[in-house]
N, C-alpha and C positions, 0 to 999 in steps of 0.2 A: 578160785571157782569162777566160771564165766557167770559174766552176767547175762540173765533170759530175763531182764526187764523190756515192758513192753516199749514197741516204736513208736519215737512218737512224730516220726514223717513217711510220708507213702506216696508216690508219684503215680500217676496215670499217664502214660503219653501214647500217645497213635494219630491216625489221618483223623480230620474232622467227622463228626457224624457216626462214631461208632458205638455210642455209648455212653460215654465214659462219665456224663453227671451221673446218668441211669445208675451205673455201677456204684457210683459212692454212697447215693441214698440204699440202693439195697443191701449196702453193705451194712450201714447205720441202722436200717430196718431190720437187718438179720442175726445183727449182733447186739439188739437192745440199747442200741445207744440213741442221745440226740444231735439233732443235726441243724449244725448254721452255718448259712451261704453264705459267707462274706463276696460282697458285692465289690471288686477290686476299684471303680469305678467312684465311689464313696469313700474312700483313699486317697485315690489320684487327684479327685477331683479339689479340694480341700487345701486350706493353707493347713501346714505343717504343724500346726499349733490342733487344730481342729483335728487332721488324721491321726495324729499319737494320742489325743482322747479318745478319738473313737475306735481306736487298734487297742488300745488298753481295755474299753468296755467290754471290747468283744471279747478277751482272753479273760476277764473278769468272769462274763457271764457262762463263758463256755467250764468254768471249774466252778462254776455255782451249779449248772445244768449238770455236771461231768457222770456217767460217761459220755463223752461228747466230742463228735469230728466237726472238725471246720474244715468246709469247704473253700477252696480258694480252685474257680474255672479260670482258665489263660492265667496262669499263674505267672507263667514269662512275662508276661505285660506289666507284672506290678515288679515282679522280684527278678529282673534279667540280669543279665553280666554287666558290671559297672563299667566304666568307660570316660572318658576326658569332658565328655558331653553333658553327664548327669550334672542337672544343678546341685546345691548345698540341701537345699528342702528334699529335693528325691534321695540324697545318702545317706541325709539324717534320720528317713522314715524306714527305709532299707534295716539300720544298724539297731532301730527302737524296735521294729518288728520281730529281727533276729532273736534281739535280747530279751522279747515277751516270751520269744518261743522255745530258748534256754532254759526260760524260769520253769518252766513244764519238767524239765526232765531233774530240777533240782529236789523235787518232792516225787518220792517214788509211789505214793498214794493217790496221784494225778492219773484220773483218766482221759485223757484229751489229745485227740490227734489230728495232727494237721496235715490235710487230705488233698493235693492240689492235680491239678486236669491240665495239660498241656499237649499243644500238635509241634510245638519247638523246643523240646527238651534240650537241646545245643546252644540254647540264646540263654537258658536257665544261668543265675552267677553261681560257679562252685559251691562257694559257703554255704545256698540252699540247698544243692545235691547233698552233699553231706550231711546235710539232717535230715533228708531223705533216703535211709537205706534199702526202705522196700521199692521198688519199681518193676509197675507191669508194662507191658506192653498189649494196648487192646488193639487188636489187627482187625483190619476189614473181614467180613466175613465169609465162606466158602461157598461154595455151591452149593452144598447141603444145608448149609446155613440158610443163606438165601432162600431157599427152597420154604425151608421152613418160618421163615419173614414173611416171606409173602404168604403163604396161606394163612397166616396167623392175622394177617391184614385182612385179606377178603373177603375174612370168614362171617365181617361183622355187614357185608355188603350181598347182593345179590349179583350172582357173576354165571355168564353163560355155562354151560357143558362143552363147549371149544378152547377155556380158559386150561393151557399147559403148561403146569407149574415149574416142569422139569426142562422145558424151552426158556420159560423165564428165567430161571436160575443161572442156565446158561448164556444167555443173555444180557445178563446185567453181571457181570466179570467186573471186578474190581467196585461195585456201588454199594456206600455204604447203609447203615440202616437207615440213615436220615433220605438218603436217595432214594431207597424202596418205596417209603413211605411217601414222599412227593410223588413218585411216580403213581401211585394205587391213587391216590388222592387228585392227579390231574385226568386217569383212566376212569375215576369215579366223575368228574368235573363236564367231560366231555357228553358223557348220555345226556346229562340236564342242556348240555346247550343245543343239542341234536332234540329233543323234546321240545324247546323253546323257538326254536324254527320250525319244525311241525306245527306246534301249534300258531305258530303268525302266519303260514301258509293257511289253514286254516279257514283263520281268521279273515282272510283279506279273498279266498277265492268263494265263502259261504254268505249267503246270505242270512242266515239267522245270525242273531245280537250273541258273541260265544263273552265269557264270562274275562275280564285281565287276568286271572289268576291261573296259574301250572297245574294240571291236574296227573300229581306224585304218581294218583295208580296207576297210570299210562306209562311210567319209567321202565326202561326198558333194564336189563341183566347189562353188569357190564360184560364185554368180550374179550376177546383177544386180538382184536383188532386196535381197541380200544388203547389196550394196556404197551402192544409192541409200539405205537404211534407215541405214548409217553413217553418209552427206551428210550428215544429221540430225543425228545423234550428235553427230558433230565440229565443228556449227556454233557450241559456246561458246568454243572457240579460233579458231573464225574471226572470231569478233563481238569479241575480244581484239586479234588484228591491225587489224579492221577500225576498231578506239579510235585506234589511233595512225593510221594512213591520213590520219581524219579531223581530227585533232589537228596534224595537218603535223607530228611527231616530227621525222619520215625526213628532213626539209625537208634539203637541201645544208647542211654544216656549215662549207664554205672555198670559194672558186671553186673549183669543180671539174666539169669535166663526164663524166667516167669515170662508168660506169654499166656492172654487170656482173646479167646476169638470172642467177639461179640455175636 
């Protein structure tokens, strides 16, 4: 009989900014589980003696919590392909990790899965592919997407009747959500400082005493002037995504054909 025990690895990989912690806590929210960040950094950082305590804690605590995902963000950073270079501390932490996360599938009443986020699934070492046989691919997201980002953004702002969602959409080709969002937020950025020169012009051509402080009800909608002038701005993290696109990063890391748009 096959076995349908459940997975207990799952990979995320795509361009930066798509998502992809997003997705793992909503997955943890939507599946009633708990969820811990393993901070890869509090590993690395650590003599070997201290990260195989603290790597054991966490797999402790994650079957005391269980059901429960650990997360692990740049997961290649901790767990990459081994190489001539690695020291003795970084192999031995690699091989103790592995073997915490073997102990998971030795107990079929374990609910705990390890959930890792990566934009270099190609530097990942085999051994963790292989314990990872779910893998999505989270892809930038489309014009409709887009479309639908942005106004989800703006909606929490005041925004002229010039604002063209469906120019922006097209517009911002290839930007991921974290792009979006920088962009609404430097387009949001720019009225207050066009309000802060009003008011020091103001200030310096009037002769009444005007008060230091910004007066908000004076802010103006943003526009779409506002917002095309950010386009701009944000196009050195698009030209950052747009390195890996070109570099085949993102390429599939296992057979897999799951593909989730953000």
């Amino acid at each position: 009989m096959i076995n349908c025990a459940l997975t207990k690895g799952v990979l995320l990989y795509g361009p930066p900014g798509c998502g992809k912690t997003m997705i793992a806590k909503a997955t943890a929210r939507e599946a009633g589980m708990n969820f811990l960040y393993l901070d890869v950094s509090l590993l690395t950082d650590k003599l070997y003696g201290e990260s195989a305590k603290l790597a054991g804690a966490v797999f402790s605590l994650a079957q005391k919590l269980q059901p429960t995902i650990i997360f692990i963000d740049e997961i290649d950073c901790f767990l990459r392909s081994r190489n001539k270079y690695d020291n003795e501390a970084s192999a031995m932490m690699k091989a103790q990790f592995m073997m915490l996360w073997d102990g998971l599938t030795t107990d079929p009443k374990n609910i705990v899965i390890i959930m890792g986020a990566t934009n270099r699934p190609s530097d990942l070492d085999p051994a963790i592919l292989r314990r990872m046989p779910a893998t999505f691919k989270i892809s930038l997201p489309e014009q409709q997407q887009r479309k639908e980002i942005l106004t989800l953004i703006l909606n929490t702002e005041k925004y002229a009747k010039d604002v063209d969602f469906d120019k922006l959409a097209a517009l911002t080709n290839h930007f991921s959500g974290s792009d979006l969002k920088e962009l609404c937020r430097d387009a949001s950025l720019s009225r207050f400082r066009d309000l802060i020169k009003e008011e020091e012009l103001q200030k310096k051509y009037s002769e009444s005493h005007l008060s230091d402080s910004v007066n908000l009800n004076r802010l103006r909608p943003i526009n779409m002037n506002d917002l095309i002038a950010s386009v701009e701005k944000t196009k050195a993290s698009k030209k950052f995504t747009d390195t890996y696109i070109r570099l085949g990063v993102c390429a599939p890391c296992a057979d897999s054909n799951n593909k989730i748009s953000s």
